[in-house]
PDB file of N, CA, C and O in Angstrom:
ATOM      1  N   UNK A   1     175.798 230.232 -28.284  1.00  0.00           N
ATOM      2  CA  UNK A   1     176.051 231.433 -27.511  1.00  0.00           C
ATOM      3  C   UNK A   1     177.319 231.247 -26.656  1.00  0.00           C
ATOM      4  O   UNK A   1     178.063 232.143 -26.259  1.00  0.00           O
ATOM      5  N   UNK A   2     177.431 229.905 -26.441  1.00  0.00           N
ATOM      6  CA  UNK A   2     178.329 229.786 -25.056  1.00  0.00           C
ATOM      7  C   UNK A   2     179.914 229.869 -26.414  1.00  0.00           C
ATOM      8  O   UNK A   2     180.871 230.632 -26.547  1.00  0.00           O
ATOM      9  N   UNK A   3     179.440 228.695 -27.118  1.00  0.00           N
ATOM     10  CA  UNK A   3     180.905 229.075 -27.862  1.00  0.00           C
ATOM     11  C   UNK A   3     181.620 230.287 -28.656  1.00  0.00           C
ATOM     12  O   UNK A   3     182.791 230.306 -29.035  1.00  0.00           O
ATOM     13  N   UNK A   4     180.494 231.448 -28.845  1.00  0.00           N
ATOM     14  CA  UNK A   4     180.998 232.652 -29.129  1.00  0.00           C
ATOM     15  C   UNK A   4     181.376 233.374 -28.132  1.00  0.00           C
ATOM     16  O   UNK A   4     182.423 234.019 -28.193  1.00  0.00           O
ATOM     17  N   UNK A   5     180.374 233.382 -26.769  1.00  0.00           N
ATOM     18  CA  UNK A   5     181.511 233.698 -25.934  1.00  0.00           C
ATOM     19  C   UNK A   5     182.794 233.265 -25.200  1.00  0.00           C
ATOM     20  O   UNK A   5     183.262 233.929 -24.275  1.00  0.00           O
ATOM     21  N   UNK A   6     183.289 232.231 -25.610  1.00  0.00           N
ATOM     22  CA  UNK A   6     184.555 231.609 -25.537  1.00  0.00           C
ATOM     23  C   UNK A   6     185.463 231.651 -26.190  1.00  0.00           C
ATOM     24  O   UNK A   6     186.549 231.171 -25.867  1.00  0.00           O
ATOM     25  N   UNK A   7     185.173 232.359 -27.490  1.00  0.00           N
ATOM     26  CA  UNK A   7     185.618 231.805 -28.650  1.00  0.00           C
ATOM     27  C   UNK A   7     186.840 233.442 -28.844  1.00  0.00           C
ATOM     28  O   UNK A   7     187.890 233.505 -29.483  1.00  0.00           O
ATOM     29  N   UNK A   8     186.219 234.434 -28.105  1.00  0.00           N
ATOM     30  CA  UNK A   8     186.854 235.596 -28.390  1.00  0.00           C
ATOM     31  C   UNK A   8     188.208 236.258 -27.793  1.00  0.00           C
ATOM     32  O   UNK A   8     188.255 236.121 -26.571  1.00  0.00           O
ATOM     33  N   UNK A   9     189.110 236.810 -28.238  1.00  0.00           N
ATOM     34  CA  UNK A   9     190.309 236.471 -28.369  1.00  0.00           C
ATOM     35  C   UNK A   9     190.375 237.113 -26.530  1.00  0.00           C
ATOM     36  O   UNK A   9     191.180 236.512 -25.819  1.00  0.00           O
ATOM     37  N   UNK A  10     189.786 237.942 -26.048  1.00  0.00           N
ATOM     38  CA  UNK A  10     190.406 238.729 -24.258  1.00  0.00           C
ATOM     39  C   UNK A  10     189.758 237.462 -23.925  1.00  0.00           C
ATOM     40  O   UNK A  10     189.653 237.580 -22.704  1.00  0.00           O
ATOM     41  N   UNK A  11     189.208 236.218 -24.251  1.00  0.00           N
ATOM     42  CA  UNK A  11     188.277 235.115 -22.944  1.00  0.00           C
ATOM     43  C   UNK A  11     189.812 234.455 -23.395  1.00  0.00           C
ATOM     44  O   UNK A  11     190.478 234.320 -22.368  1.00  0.00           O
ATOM     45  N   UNK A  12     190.259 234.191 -24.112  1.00  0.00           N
ATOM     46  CA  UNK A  12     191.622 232.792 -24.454  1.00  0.00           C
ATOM     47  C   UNK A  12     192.532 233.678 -23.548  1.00  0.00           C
ATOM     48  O   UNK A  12     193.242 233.074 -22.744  1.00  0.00           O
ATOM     49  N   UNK A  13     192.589 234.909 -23.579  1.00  0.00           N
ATOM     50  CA  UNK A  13     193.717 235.183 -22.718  1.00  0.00           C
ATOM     51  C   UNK A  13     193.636 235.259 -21.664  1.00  0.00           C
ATOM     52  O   UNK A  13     194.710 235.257 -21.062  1.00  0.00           O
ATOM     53  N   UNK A  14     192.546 235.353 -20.956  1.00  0.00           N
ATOM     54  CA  UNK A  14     192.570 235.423 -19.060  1.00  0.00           C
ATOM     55  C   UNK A  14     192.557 234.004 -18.710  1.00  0.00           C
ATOM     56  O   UNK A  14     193.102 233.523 -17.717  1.00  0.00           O
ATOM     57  N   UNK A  15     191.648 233.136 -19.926  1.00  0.00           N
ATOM     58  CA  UNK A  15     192.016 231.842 -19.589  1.00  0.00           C
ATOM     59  C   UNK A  15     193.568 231.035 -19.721  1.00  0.00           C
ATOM     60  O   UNK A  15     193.777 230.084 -18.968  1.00  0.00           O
ATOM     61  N   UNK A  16     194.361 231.356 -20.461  1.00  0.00           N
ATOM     62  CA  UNK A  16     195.391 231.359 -19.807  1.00  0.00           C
ATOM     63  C   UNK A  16     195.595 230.141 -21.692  1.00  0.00           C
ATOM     64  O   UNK A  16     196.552 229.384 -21.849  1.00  0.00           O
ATOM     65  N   UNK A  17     194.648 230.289 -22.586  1.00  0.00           N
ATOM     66  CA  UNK A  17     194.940 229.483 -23.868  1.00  0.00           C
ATOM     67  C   UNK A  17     195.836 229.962 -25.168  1.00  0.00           C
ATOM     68  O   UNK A  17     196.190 229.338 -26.169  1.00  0.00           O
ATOM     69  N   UNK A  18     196.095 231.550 -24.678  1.00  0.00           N
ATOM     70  CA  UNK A  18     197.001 231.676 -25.652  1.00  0.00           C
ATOM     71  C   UNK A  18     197.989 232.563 -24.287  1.00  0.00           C
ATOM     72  O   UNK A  18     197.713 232.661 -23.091  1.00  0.00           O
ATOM     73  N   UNK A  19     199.241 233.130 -25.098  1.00  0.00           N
ATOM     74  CA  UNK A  19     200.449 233.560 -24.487  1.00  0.00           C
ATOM     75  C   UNK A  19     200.254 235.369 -24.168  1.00  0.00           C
ATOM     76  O   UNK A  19     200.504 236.079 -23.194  1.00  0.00           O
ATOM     77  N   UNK A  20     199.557 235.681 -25.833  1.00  0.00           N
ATOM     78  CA  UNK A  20     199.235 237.510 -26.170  1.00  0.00           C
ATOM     79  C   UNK A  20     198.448 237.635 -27.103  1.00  0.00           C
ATOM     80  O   UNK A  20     198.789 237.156 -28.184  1.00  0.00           O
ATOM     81  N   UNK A  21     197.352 238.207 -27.008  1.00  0.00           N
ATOM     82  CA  UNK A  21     196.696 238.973 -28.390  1.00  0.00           C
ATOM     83  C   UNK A  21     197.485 240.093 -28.686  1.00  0.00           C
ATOM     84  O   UNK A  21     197.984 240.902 -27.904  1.00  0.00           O
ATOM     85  N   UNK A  22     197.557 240.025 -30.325  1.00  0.00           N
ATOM     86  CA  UNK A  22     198.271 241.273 -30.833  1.00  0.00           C
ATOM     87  C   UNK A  22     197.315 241.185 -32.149  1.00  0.00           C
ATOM     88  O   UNK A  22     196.590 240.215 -32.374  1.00  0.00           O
ATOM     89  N   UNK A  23     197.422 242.425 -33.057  1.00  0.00           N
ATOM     90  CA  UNK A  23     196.998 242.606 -33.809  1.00  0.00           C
ATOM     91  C   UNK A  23     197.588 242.163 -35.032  1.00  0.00           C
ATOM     92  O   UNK A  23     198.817 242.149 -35.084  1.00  0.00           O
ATOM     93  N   UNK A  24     196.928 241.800 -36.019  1.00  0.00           N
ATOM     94  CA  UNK A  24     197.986 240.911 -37.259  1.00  0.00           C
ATOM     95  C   UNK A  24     199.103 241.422 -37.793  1.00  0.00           C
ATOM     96  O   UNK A  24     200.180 240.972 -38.184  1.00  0.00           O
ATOM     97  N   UNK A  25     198.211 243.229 -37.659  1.00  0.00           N
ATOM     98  CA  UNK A  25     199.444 243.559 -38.530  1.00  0.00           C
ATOM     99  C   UNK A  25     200.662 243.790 -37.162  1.00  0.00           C
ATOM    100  O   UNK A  25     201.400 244.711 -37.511  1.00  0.00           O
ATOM    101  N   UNK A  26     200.955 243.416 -36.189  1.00  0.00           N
ATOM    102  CA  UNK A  26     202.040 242.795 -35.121  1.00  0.00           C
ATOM    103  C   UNK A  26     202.750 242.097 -35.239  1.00  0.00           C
ATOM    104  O   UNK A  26     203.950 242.183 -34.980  1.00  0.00           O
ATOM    105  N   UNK A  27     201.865 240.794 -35.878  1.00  0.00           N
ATOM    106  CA  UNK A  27     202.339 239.417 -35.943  1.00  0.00           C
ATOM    107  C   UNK A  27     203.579 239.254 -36.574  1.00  0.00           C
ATOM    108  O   UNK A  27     204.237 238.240 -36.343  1.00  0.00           O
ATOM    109  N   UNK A  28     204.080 240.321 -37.519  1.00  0.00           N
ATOM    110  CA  UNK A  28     205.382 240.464 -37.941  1.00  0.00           C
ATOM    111  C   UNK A  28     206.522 240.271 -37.447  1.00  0.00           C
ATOM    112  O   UNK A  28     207.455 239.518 -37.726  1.00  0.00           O
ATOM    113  N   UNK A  29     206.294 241.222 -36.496  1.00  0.00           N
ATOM    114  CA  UNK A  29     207.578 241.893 -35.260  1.00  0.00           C
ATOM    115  C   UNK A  29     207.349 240.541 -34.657  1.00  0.00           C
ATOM    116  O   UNK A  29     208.338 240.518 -33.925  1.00  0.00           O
ATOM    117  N   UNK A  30     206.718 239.342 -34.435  1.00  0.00           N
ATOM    118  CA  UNK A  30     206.648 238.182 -33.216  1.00  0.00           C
ATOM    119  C   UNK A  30     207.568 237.231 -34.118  1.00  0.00           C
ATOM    120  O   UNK A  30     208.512 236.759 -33.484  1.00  0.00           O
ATOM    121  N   UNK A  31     207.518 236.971 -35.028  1.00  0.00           N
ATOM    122  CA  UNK A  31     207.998 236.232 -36.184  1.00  0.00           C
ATOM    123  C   UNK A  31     209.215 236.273 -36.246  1.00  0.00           C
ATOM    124  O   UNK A  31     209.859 235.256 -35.988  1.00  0.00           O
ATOM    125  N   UNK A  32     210.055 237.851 -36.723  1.00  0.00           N
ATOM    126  CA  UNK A  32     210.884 238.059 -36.815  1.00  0.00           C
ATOM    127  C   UNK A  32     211.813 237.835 -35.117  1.00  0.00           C
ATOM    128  O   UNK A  32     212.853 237.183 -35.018  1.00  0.00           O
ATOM    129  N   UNK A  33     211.367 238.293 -34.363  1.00  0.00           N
ATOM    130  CA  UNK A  33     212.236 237.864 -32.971  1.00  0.00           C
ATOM    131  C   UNK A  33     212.183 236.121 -32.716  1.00  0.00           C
ATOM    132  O   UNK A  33     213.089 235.540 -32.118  1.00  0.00           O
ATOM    133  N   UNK A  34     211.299 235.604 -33.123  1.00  0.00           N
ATOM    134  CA  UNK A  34     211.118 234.467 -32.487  1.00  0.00           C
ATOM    135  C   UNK A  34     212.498 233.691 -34.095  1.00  0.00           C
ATOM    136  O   UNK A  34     213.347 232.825 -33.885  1.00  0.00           O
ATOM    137  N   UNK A  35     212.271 234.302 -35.322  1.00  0.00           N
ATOM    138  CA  UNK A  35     213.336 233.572 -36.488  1.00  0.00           C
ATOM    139  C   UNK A  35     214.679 234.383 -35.931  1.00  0.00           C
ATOM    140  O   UNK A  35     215.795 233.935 -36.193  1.00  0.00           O
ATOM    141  N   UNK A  36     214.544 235.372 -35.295  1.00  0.00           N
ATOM    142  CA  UNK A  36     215.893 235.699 -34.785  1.00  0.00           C
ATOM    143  C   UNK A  36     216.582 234.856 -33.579  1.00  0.00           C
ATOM    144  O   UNK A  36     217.776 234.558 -33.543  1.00  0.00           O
ATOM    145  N   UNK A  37     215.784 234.585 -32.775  1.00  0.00           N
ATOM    146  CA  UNK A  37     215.632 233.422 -31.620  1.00  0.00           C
ATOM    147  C   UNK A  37     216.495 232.530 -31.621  1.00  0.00           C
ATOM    148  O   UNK A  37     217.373 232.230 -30.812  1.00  0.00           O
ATOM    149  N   UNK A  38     216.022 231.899 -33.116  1.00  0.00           N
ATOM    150  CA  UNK A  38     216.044 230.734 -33.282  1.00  0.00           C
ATOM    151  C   UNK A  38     218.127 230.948 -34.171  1.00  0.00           C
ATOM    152  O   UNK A  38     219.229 230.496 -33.859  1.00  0.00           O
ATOM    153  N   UNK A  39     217.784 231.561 -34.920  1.00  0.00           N
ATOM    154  CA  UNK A  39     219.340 231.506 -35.444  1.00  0.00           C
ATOM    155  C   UNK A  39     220.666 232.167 -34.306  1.00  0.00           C
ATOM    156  O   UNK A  39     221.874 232.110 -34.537  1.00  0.00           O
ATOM    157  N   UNK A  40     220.118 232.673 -33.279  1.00  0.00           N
ATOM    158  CA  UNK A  40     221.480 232.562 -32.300  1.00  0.00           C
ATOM    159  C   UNK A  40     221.321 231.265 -31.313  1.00  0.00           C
ATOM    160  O   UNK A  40     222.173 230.639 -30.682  1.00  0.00           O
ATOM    161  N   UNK A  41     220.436 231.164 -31.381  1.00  0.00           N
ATOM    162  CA  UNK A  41     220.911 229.547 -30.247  1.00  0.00           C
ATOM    163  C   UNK A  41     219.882 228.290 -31.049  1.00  0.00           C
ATOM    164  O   UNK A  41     218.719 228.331 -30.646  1.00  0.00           O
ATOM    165  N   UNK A  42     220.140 227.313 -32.007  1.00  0.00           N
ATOM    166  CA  UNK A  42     219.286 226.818 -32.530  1.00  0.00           C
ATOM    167  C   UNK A  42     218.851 225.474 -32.036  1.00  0.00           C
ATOM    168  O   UNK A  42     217.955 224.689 -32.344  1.00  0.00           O
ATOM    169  N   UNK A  43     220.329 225.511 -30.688  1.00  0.00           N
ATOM    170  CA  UNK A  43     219.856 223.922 -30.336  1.00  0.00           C
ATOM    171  C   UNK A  43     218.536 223.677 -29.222  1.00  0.00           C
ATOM    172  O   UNK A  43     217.833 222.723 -28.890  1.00  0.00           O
ATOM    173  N   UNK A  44     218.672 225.363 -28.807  1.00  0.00           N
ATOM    174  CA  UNK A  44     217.261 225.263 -27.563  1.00  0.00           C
ATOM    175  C   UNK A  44     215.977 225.293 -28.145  1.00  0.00           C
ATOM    176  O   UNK A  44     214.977 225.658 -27.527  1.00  0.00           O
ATOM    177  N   UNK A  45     215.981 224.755 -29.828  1.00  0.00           N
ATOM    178  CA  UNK A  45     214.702 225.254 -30.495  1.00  0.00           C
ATOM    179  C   UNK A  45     213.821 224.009 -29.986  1.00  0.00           C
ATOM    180  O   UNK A  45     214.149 222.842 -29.774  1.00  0.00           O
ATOM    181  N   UNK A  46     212.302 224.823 -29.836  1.00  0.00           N
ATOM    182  CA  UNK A  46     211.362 223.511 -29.482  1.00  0.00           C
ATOM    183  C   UNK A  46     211.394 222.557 -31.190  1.00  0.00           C
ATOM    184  O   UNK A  46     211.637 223.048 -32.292  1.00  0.00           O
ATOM    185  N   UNK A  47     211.120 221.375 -30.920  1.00  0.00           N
ATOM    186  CA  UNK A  47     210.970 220.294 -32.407  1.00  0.00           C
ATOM    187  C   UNK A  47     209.537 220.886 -32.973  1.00  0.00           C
ATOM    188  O   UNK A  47     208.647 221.310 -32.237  1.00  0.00           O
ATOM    189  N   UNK A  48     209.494 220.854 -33.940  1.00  0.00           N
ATOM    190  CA  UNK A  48     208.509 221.596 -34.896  1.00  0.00           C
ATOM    191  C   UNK A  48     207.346 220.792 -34.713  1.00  0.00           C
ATOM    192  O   UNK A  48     206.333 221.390 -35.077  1.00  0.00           O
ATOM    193  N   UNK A  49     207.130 219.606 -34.262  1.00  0.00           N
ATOM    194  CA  UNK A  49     205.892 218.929 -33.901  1.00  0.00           C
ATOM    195  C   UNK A  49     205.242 219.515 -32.662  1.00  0.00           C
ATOM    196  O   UNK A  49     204.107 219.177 -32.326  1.00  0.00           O
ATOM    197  N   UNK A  50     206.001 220.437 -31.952  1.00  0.00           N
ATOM    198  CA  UNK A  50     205.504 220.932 -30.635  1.00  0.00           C
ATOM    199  C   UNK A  50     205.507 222.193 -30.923  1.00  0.00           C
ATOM    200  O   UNK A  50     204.954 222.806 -30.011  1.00  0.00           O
ATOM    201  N   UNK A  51     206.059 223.256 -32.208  1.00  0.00           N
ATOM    202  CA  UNK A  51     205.266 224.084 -32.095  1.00  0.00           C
ATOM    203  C   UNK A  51     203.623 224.829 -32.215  1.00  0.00           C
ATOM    204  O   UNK A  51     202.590 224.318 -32.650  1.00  0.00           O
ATOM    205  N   UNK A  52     203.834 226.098 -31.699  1.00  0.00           N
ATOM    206  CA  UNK A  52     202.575 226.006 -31.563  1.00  0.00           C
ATOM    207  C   UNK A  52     202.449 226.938 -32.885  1.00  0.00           C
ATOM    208  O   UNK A  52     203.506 226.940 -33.515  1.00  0.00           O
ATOM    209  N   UNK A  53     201.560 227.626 -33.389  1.00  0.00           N
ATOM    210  CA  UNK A  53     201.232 227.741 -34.640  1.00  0.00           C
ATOM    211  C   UNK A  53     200.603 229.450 -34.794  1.00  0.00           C
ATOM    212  O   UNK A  53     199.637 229.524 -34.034  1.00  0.00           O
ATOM    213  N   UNK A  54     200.726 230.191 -35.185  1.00  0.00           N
ATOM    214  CA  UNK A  54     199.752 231.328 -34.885  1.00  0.00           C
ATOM    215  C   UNK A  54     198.625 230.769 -36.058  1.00  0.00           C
ATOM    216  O   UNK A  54     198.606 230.054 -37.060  1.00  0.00           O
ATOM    217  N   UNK A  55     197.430 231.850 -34.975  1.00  0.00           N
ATOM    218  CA  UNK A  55     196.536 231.353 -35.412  1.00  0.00           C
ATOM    219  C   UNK A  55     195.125 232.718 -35.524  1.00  0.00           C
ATOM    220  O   UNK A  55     194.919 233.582 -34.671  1.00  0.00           O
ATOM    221  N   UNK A  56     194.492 232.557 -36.584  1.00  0.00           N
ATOM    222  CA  UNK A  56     193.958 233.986 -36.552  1.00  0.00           C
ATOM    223  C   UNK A  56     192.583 233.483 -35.957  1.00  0.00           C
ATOM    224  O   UNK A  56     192.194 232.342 -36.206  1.00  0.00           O
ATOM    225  N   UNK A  57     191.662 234.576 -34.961  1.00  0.00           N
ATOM    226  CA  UNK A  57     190.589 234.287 -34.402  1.00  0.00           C
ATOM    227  C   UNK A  57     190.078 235.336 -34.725  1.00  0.00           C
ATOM    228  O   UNK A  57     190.546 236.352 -34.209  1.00  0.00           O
ATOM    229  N   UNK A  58     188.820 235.482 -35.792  1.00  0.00           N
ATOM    230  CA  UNK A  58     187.973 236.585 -35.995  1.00  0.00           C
ATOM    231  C   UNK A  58     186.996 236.654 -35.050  1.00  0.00           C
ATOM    232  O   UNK A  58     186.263 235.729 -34.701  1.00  0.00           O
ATOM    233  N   UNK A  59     187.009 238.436 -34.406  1.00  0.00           N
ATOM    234  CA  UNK A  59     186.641 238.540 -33.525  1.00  0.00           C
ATOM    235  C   UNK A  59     185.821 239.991 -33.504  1.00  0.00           C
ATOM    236  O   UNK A  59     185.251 240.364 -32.479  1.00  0.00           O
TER     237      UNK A  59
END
């Protein structure tokens, strides 16, 4: 019980474990700014071992 209610995507966000819930079909538009991001300034990119990953939470 306790981990379904933890587990759902508005508890990760007040807790402060993810950045934004968006809806998948969103996840596009995050992608594309963040690969746009990355090709005007590529040296401020975080190292790919520290990124973080999207991640889908059925909810």
């Amino acid at each position: 019980q306790e981990y379904v209610a933890k587990s759902r995507p508005a508890y990760c966000a007040k807790t402060g474990m993810v950045d934004e819930v968006v809806a998948f079909k969103d996840m596009r538009k995050y992608l594309v700014a963040f690969a746009n991001c990355c090709y005007q300034n590529p040296v401020s990119i975080t190292p790919q071992h520290q990124m973080i990953l999207p991640r889908i939470i059925k909810g």
